[in-house]
N, C-alpha and C positions, 0 to 999 in steps of 0.2 A: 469519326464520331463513335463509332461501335469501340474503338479500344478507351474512349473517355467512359464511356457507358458502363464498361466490365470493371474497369477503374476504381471508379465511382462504389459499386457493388461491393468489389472486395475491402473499402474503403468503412464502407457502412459495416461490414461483416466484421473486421476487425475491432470496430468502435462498440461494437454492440456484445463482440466475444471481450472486449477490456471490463466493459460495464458490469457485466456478468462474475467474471473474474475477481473483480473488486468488490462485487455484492457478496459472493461466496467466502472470500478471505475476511470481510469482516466481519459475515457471520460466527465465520468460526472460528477466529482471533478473539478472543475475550480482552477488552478493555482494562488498563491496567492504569492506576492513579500513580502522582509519579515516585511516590516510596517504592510502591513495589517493581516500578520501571529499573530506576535504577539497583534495586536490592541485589541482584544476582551478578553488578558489575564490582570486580575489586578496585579498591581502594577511590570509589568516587563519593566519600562520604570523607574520608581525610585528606581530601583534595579541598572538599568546600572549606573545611574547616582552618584552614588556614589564611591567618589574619591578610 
């Protein structure tokens, strides 16, 4: 039972260090609509473009 228990812990520790992680990166990832998503990638504007 003590190794389910420590488990458990590192379990909760990890899920709460993700949560954290993810709160962080989206704070300072600024949202981007999807022009300017794609604007920095070549040629996926004459990709669409074809018939």
């Amino acid at each position: 039972m003590e190794f389910i228990t420590a488990w458990l812990w590192y379990l909760l520790a990890f899920a709460l260090g993700a949560v954290v992680a993810y709160l962080a990166a989206r704070m300072a990832i600024a949202p981007t609509n999807e022009n300017e998503a794609f604007a920095d990638v070549p040629e996926t504007r004459a990709i669409g473009d074809r018939p």
